[in-house]
N, C-alpha and C positions, 0 to 999 in steps of 0.2 A: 299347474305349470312347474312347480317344484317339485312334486314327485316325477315326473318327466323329466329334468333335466337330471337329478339326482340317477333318476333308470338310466338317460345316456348317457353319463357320466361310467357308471358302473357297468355299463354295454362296453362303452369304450377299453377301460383299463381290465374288464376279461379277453377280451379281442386280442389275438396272438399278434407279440411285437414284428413290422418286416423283416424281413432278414437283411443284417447288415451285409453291405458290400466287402471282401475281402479286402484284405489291405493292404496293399498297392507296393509289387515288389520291388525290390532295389534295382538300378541300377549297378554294372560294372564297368567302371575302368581299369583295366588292364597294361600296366607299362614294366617292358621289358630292358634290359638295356646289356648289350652285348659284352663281354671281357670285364666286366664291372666289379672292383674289389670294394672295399669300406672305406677307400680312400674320400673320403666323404668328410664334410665338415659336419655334419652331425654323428659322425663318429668318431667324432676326436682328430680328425687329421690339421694341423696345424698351417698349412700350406690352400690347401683344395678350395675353391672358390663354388660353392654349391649350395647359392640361395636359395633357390626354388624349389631343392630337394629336401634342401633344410627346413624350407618352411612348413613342407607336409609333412616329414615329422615330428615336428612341436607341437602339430593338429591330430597325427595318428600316435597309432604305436608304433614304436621303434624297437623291431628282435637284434639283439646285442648278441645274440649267438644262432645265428640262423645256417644252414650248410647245405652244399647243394649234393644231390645223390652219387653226382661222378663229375668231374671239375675238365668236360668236353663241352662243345656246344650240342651236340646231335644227341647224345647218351640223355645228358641232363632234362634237355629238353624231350624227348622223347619220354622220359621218365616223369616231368611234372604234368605234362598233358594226359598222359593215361590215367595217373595217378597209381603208379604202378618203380616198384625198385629198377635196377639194373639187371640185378638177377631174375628176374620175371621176365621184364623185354626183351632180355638176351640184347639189349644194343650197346655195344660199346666203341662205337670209330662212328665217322662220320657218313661214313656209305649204307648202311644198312637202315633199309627204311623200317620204322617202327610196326606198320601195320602189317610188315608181312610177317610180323615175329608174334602181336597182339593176337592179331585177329580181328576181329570188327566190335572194338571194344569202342565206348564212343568215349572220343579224346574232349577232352574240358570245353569247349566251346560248342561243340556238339550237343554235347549234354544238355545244355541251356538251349543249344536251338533246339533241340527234341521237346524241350519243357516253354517252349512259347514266345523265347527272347529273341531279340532282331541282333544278329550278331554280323560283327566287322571287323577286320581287320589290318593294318597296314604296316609293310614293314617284315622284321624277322623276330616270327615267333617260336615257328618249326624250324628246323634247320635250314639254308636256303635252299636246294633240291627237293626240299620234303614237304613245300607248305602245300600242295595239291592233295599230299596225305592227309588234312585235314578238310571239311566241309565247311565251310559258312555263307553267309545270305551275301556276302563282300568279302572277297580277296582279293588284294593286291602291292605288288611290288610300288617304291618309289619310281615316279616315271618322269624325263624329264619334256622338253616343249616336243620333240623329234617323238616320244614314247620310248623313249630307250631305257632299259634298266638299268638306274643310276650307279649301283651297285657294281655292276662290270667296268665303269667308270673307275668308280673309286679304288681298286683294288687294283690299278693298274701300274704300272712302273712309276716307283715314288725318286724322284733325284736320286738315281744311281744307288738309293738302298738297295733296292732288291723290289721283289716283288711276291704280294701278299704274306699271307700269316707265317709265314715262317724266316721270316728277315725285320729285322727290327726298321722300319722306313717310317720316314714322317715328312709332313707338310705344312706350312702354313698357306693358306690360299686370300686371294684375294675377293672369293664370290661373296656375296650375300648371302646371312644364315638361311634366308628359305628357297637358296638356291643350291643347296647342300642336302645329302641323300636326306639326312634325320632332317633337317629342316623343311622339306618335303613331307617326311612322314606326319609332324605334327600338324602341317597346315591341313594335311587331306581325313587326317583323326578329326579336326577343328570339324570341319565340313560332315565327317559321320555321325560326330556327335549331335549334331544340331537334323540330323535326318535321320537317327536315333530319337530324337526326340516326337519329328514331327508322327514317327512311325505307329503311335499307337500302344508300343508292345514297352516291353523293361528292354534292354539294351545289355552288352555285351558287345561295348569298342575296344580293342587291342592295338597299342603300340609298340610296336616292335623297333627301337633305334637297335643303329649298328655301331654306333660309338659307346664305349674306348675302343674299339676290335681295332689289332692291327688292319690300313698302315695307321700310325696316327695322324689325321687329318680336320683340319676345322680350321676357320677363318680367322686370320693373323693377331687379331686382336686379343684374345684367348691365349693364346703365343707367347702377345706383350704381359701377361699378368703374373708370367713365369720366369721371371729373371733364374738364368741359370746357377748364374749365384748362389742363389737360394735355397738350391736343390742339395739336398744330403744323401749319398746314398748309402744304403745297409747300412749298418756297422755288426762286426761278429767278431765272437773271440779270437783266437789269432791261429787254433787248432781245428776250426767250426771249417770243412762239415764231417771230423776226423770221427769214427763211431757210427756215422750211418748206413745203413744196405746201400749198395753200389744199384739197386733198383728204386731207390726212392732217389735217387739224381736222375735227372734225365736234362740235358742241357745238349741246345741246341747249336748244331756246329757251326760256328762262324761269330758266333757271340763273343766270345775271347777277344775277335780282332778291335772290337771298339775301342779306344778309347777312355778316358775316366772325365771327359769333359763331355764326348758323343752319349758316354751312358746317363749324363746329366741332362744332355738334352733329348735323350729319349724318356724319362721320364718326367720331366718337364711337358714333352709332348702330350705323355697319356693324362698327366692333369689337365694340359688345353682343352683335350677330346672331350673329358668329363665334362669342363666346365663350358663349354659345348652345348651337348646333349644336356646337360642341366638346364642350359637356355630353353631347351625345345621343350622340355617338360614345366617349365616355366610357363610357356603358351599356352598348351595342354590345358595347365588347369587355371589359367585365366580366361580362358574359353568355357572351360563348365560351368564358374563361377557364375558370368558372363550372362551363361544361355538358363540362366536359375536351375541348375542341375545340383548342382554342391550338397542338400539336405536331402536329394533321393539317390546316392550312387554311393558303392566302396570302392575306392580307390585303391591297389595294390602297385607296388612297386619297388620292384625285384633284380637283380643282377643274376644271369646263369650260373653262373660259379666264380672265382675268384680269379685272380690276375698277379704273376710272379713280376716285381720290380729290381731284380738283379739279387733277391734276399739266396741265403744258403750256397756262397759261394759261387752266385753270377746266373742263378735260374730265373728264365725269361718264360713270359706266356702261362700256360695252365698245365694238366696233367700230374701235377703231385698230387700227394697225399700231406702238404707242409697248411698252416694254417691259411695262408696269405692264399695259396690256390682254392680250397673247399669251404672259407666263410665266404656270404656273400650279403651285404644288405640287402635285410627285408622290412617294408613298411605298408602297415595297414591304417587306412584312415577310412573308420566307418559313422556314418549318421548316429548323432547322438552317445556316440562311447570317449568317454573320458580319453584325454590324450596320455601317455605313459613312456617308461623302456623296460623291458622284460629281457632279465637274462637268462629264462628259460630257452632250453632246447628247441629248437624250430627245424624244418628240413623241408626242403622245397616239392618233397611228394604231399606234402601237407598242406598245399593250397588248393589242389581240388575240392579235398571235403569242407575246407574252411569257405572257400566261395558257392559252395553248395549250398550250406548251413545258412551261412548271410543270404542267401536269394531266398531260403525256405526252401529249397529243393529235398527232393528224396538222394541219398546217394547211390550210385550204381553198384552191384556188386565188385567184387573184388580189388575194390583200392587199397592202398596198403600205405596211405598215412592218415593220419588222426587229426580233427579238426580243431582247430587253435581258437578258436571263439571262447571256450573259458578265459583263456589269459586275457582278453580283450576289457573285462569286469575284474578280475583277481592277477594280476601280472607277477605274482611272486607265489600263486598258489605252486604246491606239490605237482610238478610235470615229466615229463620222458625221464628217462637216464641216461641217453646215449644218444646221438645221432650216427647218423653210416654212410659210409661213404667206398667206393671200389672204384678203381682204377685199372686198366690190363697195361703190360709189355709183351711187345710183339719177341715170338721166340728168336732165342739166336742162331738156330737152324732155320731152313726154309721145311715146310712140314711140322715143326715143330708144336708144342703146344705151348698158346700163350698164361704167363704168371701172371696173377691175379694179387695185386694188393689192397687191402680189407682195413679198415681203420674205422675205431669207434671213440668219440668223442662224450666226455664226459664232460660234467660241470668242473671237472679240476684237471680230467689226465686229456691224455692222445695215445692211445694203443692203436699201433699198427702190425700187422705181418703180413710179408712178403712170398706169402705162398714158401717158405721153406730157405728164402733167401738170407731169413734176420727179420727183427721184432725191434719196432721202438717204441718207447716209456716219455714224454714228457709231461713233464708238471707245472702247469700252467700260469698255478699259483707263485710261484717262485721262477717261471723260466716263459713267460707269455709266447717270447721269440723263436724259440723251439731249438734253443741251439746246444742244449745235453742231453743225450739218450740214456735214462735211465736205465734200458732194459737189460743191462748186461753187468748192473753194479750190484752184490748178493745185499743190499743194505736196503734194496727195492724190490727183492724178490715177492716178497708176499703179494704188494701193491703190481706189480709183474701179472701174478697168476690170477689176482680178481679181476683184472681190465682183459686178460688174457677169459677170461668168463664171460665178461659183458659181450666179448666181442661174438665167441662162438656159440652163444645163446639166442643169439639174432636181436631183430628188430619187432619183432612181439614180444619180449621179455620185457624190454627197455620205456613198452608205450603206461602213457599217466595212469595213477590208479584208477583202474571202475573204468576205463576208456578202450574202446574196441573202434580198430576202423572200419 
């Protein structure tokens, strides 16, 4: 009997182990948020009421130097979903749809449904014309009891401001937060998440808010949290923006006529919107929490590009090449990775491969950023040189050809040129605010023509050692 047992004992442990079950991919949350600068209390802003943004980054990492590819809604976005520059998609305005410049490249959330994930979306993630250019298992606008697109709503004649993006208007309203476009988008996120779940598959939910985006709008209370008082606005030297290309201003006509108490309470506005949409993302992730999702999903959450608050002599909305338009917070909070801030290089074509990587995905070819999942274990490891960033002005002839501004960011400069127009030098170290152009003083010439190298050497030069995208 004990030779028998001893034989199936030793039957046993030669007998090939099962084969273990693979292991179980992440989920993705996805959150976007439209005009969104760093105006953030986890980035130091003194003023900004942003709990719930704040709290997922004390849980994630937080990129202190993150930039978005071209500081438009349609350009930028067209460029993080491919995972592809500016100058590859050829998109730079908001009219030009991506995939007829692409080609049938498959855009971020594609790619994850191609590889098995139940993907959804709500909200503006694509530009608003352009979200049919993308596929997923759930698309859809904010809709309200009627189905009407809330959004057409919103954008509508604000108290005698004007009307949409290009007039500074603002609102306080009387509705309830989930009676408000974002506060719509987070409830119907709430609802995909939890059918995400019941779905089977790894998941890939997208929210898309439309706050801060002009007009500023959000419920009155938000409003009250902003005594005007309180509001500072710029301060510049008294010469500033005396030395810079006459194509790195671009200010919008009619801005002049405000006011210095309207311009306080315009940006008092764009804080309410923030702290707003902070609310809804606040829901968001008391909902995943909620639904026991929290320890299988990475959360990312992102700003398109940045947002001008009257800095550099009265510049409104996005479109520079100034810091305050092309940083944008970025934060990753993944399962099990120590929380940090990394003031390495980051750039928003850099989230494809990085959410590839985190799902265990293969990447597709021809992406053209680098995945950020080292710094996620090492945040102060050896990384990029440079981030990039381009902008176009429309020519001053009709037929014309449009100037192209080029600007590469380093861990200390800002080298720009203007297509032939002028070149600017800041140094960051000593001038964060950008209000002295080096590029024309001979005492910076050297530092001049090295940043003047980073820039025409591109963005394969610039990527971490040993790292290819």
């Amino acid at each position: 009997m004990r030779w028998f047992l001893a034989a199936a004992l030793a039957a046993g442990l030669a007998a090939p182990a099962a084969a273990a079950d693979p292991p179980a991919r992440l989920n993705v949350l996805y959150i976007v948020a439209d005009d969104l600068n760093t105006r953030l209390g986890c980035y130091g802003d003194p003023l900004a009421k942003t709990p719930n943004i704040d709290k997922l980054a004390a849980a994630g990492l937080r990129f202190d130097r993150a930039y978005c590819q071209y500081p438009l809604c349609n350009p930028s976005r067209s460029s993080l979903l491919s995972g592809r520059r500016p100058d590859t998609t050829r998109v730079y305005d908001n009219g030009t749809l991506a995939r007829t410049t692409v080609g049938a490249v498959p855009f971020l959330p594609e790619w994850f449904r191609e590889k098995g994930y139940y993907t959804a979306r709500v909200g503006k993630i694509a530009h608003h014309a352009h979200e049919d250019q993308v596929t997923w298992d759930v698309s859809e606008h904010p809709r309200g009891p009627g189905g009407e697109n809330l959004m057409t709503r919103a954008y509508a004649a604000v108290e005698g401001k004007g009307i949409g993006e290009f007039s500074l208007g603002w609102r306080a309203t009387d509705t309830k937060d989930e009676e408000e476009p974002d506060g719509v988008v987070a409830t119907r996120v709430i609802e995909l998440l939890a059918e995400g779940k019941k779905s089977g598959k790894p998941f890939f939910v997208a929210a898309g808010f439309y706050r801060p985006h002009l007009p500023f709008v959000a419920p009155k209370r938000y409003f009250d949290s902003y005594p005007v008082e309180k509001i500072q606005l710029p301060a510049a030297p008294p010469n500033h923006p005396a030395g810079v290309p006459e194509l790195a201003l671009r200010y919008t006509p009619g801005d002049a006529k405000y006011s210095e108490l309207e311009r306080r309470q315009a940006v008092a506005a764009y804080l309410a919107s923030v702290s707003f949409m902070d609310a809804q993302v606040g829901r968001v992730l008391a909902a995943l929490d909620r639904l026991g999702l929290e320890e299988d999903t990475v959360v990312v959450f992102f700003g398109d590009h940045g947002f001008h608050l009257g800095e550099h002599g009265g510049l409104y909305r996005k479109t520079s090449l100034f810091e305050e338009s092309v940083r944008v917070p970025l934060i990753l909070r993944i399962p099990g990775k120590r929380p940090g801030v990394t003031r390495r290089l980051a750039e928003l074509v850099d989230l494809y491969p990085t959410l590839a990587e985190l799902a265990g995905l293969p990447q597709p070819a021809g992406l053209e950023g680098v995945s950020l999942v080292p710094l996620l274990d090492d945040p102060n490891r050896p990384w990029k040189s440079a981030a990039f960033t381009t902008v176009t002005r429309r020519p001053a002839q009709p037929g014309g050809v449009p100037a192209f501004g080029r600007s590469a960011r380093t861990e200390r400069y800002r080298y720009t040129d203007w297509d032939g127009g002028g070149v600017v030098l800041y140094d960051h170290d000593t001038d964060p605010r950008e209000h002295v152009n080096l590029a024309a003083d001979p005492r910076h010439g050297a530092t001049v023509e090295a940043q003047k190298r980073v820039l025409t050497s591109g963005w394969r030069r610039a990527l971490p050692p040993g790292r290819a995208p």
